[in-house]
The first five atom37 places (N, CA, C, CB, O) and aatype in JSON, in Angstrom:
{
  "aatype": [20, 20, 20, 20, 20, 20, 20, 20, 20, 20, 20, 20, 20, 20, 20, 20, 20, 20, 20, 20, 20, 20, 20, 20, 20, 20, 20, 20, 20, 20, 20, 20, 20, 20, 20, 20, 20, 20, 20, 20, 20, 20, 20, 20, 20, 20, 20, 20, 20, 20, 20, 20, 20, 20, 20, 20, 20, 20, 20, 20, 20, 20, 20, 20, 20, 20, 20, 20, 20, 20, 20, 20, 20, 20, 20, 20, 20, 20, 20, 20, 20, 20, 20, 20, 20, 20, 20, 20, 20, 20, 20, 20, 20, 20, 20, 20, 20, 20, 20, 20, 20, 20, 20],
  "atom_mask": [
    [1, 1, 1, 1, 1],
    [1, 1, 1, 1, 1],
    [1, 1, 1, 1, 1],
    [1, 1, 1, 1, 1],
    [1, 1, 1, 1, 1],
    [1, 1, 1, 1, 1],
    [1, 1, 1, 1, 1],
    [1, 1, 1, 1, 1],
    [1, 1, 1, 1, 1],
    [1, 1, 1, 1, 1],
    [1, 1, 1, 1, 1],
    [1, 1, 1, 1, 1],
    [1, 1, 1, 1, 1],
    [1, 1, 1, 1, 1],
    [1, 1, 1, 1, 1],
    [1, 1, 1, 1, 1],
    [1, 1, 1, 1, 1],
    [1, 1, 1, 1, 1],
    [1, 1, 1, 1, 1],
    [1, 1, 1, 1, 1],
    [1, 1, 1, 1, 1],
    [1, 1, 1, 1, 1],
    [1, 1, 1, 1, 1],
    [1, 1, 1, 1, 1],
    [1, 1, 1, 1, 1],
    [1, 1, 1, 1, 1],
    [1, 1, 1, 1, 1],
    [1, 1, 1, 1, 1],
    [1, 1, 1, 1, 1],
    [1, 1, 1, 1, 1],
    [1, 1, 1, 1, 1],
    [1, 1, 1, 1, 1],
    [1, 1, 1, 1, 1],
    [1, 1, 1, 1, 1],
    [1, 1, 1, 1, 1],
    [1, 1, 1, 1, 1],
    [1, 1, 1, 1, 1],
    [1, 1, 1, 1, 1],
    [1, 1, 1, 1, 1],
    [1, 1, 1, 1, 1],
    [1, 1, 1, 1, 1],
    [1, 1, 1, 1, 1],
    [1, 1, 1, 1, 1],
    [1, 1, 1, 1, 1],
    [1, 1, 1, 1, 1],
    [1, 1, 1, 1, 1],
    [1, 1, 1, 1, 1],
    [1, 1, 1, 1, 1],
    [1, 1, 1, 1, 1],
    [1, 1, 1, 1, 1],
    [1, 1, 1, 1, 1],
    [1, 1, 1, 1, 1],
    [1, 1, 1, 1, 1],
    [1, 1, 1, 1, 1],
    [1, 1, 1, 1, 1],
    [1, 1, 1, 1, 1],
    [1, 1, 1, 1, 1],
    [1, 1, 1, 1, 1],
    [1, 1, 1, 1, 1],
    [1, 1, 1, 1, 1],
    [1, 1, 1, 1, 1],
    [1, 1, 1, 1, 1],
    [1, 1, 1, 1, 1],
    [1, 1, 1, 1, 1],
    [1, 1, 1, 1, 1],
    [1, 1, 1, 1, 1],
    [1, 1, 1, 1, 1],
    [1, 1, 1, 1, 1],
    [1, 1, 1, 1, 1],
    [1, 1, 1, 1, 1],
    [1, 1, 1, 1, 1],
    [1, 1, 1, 1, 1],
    [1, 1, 1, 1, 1],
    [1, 1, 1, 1, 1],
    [1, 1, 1, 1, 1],
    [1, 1, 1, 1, 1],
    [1, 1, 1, 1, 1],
    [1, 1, 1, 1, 1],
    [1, 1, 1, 1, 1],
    [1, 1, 1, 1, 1],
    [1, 1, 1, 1, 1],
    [1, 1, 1, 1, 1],
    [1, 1, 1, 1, 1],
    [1, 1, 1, 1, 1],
    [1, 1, 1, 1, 1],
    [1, 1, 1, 1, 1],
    [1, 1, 1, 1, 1],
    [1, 1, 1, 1, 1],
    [1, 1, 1, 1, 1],
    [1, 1, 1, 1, 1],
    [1, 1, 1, 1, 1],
    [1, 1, 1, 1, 1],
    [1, 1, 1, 1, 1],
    [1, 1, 1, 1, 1],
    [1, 1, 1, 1, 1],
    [1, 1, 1, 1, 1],
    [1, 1, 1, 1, 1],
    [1, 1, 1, 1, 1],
    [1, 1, 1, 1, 1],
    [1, 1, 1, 1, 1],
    [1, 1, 1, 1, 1],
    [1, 1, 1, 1, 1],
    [1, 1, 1, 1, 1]
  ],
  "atom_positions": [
    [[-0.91, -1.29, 14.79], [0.07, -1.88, 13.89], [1.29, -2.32, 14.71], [0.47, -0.87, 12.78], [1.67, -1.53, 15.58]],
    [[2.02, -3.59, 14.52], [2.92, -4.25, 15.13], [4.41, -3.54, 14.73], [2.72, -5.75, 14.74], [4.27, -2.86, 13.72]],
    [[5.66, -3.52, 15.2], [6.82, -2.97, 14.94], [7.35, -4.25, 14.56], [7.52, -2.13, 16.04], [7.65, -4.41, 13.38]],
    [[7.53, -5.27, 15.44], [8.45, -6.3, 15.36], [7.72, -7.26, 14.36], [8.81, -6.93, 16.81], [6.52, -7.5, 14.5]],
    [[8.49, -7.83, 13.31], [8.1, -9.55, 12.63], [8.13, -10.52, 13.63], [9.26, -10.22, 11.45], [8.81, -10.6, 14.65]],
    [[7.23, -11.27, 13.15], [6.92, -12.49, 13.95], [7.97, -13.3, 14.51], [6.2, -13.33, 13.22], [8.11, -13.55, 15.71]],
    [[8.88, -13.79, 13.3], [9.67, -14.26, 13.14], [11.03, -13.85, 14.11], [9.61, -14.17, 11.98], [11.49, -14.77, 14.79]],
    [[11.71, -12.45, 14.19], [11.9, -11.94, 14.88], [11.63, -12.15, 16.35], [11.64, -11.26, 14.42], [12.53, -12.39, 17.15]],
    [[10.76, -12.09, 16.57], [9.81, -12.14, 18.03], [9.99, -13.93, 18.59], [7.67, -11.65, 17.57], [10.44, -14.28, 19.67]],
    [[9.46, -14.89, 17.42], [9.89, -16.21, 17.53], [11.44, -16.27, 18.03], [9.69, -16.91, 16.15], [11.58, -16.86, 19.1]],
    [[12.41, -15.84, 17.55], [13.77, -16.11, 17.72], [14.31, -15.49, 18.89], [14.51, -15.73, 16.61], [15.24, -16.08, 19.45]],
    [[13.79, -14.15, 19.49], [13.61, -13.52, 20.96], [13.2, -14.39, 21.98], [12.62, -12.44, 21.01], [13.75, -14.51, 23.07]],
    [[11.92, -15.16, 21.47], [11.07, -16.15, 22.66], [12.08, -17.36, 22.74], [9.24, -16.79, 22.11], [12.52, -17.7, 23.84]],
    [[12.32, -17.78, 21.99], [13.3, -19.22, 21.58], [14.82, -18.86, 22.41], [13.65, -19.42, 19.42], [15.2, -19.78, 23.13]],
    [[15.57, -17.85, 22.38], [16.85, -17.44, 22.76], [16.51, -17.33, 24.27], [17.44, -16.07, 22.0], [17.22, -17.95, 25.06]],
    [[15.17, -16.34, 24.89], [14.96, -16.05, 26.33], [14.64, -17.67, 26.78], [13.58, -14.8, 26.66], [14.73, -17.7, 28.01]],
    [[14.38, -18.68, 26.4], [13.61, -19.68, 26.68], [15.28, -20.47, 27.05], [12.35, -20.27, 25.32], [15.76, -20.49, 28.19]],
    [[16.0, -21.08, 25.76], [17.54, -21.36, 26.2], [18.16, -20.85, 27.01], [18.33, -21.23, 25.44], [19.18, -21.47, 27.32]],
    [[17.89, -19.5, 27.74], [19.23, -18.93, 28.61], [18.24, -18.85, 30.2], [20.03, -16.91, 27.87], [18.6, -18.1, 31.1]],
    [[17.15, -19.62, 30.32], [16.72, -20.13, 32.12], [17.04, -21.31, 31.97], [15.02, -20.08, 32.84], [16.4, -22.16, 31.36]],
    [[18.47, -21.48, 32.72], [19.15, -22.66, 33.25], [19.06, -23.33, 33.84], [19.78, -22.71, 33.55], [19.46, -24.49, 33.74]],
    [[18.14, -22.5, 35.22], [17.69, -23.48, 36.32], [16.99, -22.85, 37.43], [18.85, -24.21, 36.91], [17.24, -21.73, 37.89]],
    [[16.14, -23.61, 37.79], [15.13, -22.99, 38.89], [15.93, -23.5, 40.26], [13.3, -23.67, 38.76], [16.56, -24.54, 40.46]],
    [[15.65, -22.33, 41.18], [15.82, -23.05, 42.79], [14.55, -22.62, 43.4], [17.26, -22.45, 43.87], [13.85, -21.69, 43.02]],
    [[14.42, -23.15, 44.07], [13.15, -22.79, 45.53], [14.12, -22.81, 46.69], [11.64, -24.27, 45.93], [15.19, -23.42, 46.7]],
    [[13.48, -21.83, 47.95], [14.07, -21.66, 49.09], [13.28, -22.43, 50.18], [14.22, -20.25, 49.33], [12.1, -22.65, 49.94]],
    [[13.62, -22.7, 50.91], [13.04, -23.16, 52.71], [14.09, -22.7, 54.03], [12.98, -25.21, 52.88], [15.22, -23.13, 54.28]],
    [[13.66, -22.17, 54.41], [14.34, -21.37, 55.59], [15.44, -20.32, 54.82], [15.2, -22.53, 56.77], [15.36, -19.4, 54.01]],
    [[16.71, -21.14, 55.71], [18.13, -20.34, 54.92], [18.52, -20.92, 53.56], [19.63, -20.51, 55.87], [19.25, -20.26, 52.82]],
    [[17.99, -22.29, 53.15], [18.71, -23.27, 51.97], [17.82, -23.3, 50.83], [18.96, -24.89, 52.43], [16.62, -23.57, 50.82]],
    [[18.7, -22.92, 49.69], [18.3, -22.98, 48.19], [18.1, -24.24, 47.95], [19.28, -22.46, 47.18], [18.85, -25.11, 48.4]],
    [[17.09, -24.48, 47.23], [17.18, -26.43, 46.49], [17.19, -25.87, 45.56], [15.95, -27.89, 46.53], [16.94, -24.67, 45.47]],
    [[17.63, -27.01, 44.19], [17.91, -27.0, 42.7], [16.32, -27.56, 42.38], [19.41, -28.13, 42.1], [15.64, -27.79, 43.38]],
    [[16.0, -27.67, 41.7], [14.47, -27.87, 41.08], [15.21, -28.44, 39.67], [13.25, -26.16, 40.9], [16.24, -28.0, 39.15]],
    [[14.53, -29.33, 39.32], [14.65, -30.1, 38.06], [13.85, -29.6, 36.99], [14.29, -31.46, 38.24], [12.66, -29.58, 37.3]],
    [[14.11, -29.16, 35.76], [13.74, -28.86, 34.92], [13.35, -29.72, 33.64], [14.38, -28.15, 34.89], [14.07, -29.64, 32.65]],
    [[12.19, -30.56, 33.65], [11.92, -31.11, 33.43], [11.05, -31.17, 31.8], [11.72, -31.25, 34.46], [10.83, -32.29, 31.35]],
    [[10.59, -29.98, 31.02], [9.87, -29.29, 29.93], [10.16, -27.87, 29.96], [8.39, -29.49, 30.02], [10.15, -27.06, 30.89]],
    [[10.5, -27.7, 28.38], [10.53, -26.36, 28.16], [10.47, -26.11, 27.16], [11.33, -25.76, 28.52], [11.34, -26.42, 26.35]],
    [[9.27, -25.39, 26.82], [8.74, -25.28, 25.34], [8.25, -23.6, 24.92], [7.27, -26.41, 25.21], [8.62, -22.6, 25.53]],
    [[7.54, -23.63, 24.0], [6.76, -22.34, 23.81], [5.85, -22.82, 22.97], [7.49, -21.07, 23.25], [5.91, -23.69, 22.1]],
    [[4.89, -22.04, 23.41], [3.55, -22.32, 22.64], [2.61, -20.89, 22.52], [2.63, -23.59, 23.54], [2.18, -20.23, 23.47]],
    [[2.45, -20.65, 21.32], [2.14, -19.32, 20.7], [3.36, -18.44, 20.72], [0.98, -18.61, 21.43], [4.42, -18.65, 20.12]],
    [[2.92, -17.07, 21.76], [3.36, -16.05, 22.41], [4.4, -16.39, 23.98], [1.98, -15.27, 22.63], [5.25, -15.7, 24.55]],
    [[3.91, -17.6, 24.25], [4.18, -17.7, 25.39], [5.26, -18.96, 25.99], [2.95, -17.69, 25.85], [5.1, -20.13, 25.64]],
    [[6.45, -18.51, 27.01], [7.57, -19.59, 27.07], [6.55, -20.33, 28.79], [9.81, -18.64, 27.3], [5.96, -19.93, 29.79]],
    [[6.92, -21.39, 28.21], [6.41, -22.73, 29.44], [7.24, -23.31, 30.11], [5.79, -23.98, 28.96], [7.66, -24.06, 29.23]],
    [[7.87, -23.57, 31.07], [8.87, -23.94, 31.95], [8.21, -25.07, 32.75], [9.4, -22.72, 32.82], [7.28, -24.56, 33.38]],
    [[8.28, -26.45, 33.01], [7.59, -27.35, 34.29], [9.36, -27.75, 34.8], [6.21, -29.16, 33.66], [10.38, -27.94, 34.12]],
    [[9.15, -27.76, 36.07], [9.91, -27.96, 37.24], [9.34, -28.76, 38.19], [10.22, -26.85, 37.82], [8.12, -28.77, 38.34]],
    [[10.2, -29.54, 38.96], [9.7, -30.5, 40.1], [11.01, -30.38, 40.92], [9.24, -32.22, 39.6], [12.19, -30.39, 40.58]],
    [[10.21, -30.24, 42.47], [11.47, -30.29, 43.43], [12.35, -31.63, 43.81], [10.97, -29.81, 44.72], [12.04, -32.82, 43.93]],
    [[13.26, -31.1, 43.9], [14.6, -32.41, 44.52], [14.39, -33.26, 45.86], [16.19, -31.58, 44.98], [14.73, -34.4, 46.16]],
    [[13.78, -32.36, 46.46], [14.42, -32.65, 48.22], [13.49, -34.04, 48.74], [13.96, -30.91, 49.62], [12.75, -34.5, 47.87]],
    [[13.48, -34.58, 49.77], [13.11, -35.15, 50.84], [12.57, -34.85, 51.97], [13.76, -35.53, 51.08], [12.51, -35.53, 52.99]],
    [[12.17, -33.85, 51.76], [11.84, -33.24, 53.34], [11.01, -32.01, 53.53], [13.15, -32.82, 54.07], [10.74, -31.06, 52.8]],
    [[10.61, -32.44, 55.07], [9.35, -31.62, 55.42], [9.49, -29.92, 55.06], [9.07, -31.83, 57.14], [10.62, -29.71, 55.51]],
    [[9.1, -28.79, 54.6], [9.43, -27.76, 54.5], [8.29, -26.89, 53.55], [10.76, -27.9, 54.1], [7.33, -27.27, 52.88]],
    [[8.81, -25.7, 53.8], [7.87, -24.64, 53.74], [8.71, -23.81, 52.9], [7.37, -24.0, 55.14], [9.56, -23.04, 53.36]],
    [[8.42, -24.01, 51.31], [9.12, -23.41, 50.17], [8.96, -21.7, 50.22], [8.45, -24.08, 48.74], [8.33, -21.24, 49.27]],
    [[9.25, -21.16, 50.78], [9.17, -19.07, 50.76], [9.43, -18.66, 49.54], [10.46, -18.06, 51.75], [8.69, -17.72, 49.24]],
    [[10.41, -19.06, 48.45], [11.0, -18.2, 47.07], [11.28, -19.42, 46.3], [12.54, -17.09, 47.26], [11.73, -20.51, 46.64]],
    [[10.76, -18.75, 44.68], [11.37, -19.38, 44.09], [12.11, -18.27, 42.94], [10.5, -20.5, 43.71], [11.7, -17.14, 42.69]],
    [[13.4, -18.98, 42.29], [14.23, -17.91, 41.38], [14.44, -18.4, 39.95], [15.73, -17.62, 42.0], [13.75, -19.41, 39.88]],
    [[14.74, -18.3, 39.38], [15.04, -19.01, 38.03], [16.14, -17.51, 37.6], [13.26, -19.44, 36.77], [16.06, -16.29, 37.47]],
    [[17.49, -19.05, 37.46], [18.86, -18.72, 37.08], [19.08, -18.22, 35.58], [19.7, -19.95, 37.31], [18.25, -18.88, 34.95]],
    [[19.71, -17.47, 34.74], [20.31, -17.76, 33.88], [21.36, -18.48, 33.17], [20.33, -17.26, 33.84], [21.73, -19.38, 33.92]],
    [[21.99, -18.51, 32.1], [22.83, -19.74, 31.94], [24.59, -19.33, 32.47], [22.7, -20.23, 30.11], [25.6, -20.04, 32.52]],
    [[24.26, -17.41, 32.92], [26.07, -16.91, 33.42], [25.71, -16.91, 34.93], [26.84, -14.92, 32.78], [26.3, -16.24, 35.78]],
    [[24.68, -17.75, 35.16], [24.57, -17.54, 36.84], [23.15, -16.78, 37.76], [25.91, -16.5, 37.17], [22.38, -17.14, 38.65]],
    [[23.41, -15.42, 36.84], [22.6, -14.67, 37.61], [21.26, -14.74, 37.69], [22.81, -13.65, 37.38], [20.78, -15.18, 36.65]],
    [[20.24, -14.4, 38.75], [19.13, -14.0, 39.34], [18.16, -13.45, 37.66], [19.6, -12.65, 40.69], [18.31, -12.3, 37.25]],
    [[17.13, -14.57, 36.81], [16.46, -14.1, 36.21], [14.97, -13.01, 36.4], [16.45, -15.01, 35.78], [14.55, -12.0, 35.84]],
    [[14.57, -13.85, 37.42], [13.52, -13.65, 38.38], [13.32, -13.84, 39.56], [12.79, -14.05, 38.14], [14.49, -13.8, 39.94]],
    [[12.66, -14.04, 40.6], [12.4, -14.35, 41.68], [10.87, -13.75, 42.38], [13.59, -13.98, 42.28], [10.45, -12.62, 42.13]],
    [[10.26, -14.6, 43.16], [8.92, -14.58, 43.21], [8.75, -15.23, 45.05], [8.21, -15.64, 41.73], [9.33, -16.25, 45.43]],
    [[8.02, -14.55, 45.78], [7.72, -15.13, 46.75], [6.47, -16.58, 46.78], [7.41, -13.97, 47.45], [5.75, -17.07, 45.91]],
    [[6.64, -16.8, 47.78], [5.72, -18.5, 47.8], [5.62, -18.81, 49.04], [6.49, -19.96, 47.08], [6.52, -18.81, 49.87]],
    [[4.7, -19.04, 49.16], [4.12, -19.91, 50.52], [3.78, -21.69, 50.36], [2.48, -19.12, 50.94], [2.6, -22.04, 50.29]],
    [[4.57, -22.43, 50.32], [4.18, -24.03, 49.86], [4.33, -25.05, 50.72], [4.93, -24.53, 48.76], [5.4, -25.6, 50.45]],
    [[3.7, -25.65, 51.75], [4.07, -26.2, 52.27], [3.68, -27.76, 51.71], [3.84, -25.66, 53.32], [2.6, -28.1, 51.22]],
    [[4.86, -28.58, 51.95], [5.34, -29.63, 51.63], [5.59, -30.96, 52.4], [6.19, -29.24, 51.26], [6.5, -30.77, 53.21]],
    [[5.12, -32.26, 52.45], [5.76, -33.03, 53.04], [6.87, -33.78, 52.68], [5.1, -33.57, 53.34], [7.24, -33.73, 51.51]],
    [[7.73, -34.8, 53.85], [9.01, -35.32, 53.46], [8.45, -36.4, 52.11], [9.86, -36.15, 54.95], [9.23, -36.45, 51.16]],
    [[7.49, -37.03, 52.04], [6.59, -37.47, 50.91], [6.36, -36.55, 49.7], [5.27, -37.73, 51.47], [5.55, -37.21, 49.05]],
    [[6.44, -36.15, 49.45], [5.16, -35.24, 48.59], [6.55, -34.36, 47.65], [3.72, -33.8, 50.01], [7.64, -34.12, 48.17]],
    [[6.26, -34.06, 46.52], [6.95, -33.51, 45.23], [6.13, -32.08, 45.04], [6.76, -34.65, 43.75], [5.0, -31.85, 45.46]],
    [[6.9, -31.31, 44.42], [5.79, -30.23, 44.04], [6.25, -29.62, 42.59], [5.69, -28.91, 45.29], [7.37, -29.15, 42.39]],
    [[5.31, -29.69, 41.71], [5.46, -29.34, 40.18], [4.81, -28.11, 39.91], [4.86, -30.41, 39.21], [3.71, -27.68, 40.24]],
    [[5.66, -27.67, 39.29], [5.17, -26.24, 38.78], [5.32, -25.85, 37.36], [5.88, -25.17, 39.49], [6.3, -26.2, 36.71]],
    [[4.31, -25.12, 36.86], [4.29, -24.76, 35.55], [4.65, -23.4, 35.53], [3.04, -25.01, 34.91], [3.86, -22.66, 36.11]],
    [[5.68, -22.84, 34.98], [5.67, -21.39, 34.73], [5.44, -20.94, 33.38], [6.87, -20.84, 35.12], [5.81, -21.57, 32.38]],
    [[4.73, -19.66, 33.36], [4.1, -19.1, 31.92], [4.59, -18.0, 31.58], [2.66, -18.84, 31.86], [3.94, -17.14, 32.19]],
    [[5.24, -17.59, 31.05], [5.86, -15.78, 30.31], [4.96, -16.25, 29.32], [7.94, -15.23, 29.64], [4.81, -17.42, 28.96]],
    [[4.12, -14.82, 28.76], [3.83, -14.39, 27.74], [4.58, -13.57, 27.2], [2.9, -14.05, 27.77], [4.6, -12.47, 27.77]],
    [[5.3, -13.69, 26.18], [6.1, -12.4, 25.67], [5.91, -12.11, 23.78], [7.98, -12.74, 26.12], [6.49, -12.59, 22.81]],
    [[4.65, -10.97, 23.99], [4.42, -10.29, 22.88], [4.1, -8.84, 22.71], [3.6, -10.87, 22.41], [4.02, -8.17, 23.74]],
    [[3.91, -8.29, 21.6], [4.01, -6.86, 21.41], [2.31, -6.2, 21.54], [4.82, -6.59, 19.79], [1.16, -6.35, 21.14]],
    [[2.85, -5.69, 22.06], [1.27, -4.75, 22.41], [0.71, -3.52, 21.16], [1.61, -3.62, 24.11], [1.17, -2.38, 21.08]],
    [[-0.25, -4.03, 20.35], [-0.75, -3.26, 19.32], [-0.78, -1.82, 19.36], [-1.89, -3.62, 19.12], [-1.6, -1.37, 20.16]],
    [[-0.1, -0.95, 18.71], [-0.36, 0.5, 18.92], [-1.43, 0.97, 18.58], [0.42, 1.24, 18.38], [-1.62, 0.6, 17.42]],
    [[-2.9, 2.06, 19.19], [-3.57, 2.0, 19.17], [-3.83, 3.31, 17.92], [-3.87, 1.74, 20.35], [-4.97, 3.52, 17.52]],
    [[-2.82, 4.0, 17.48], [-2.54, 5.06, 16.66], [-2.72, 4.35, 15.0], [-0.92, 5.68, 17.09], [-2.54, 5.05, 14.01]]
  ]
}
């Protein structure tokens, strides 16, 4: 049996979804801004697509996604290597729902 209303849970997913402001990716010592390009939810789950800014050859190590007062939402290591050509798009997926009590 579930604790939380749906509805409830909708307005949780919808509020966490408005307050990721912005993605960066790292290469060496330097943060890039990542463009945020879609952001939706579908079911249970918030969808984020991003595409990088830069120009140049590099080897993406981290990526973070900001909140809207600044701070560090997440952060995730990465291995991506990239040319001064080449864009890189990413889809990110949170599922965020309640886990059935089995009682």
């Amino acid at each position: 049996m579930k604790f939380w209303n749906e509805n409830f849970l909708n307005k949780r997913r919808r509020e966490w979804l408005n307050s990721i402001y912005k993605i960066q990716y790292s290469a060496g010592d330097e943060w890039y801004d990542a463009v945020i390009t879609e952001k939706s939810i579908e079911g249970d789950t918030l969808k984020i697509l991003s595409t990088t800014t830069d120009s140049a050859d590099l080897t993406i190590t981290s990526v973070r996604l900001l909140d809207t007062s600044g701070e560090v939402a997440g952060q995730i290591s990465e291995s991506i290597k990239k040319l001064a050509t080449q864009g890189v798009i990413t889809l990110w997926e949170f599922p965020l729902y309640e886990i059935d009590s089995t009682e």
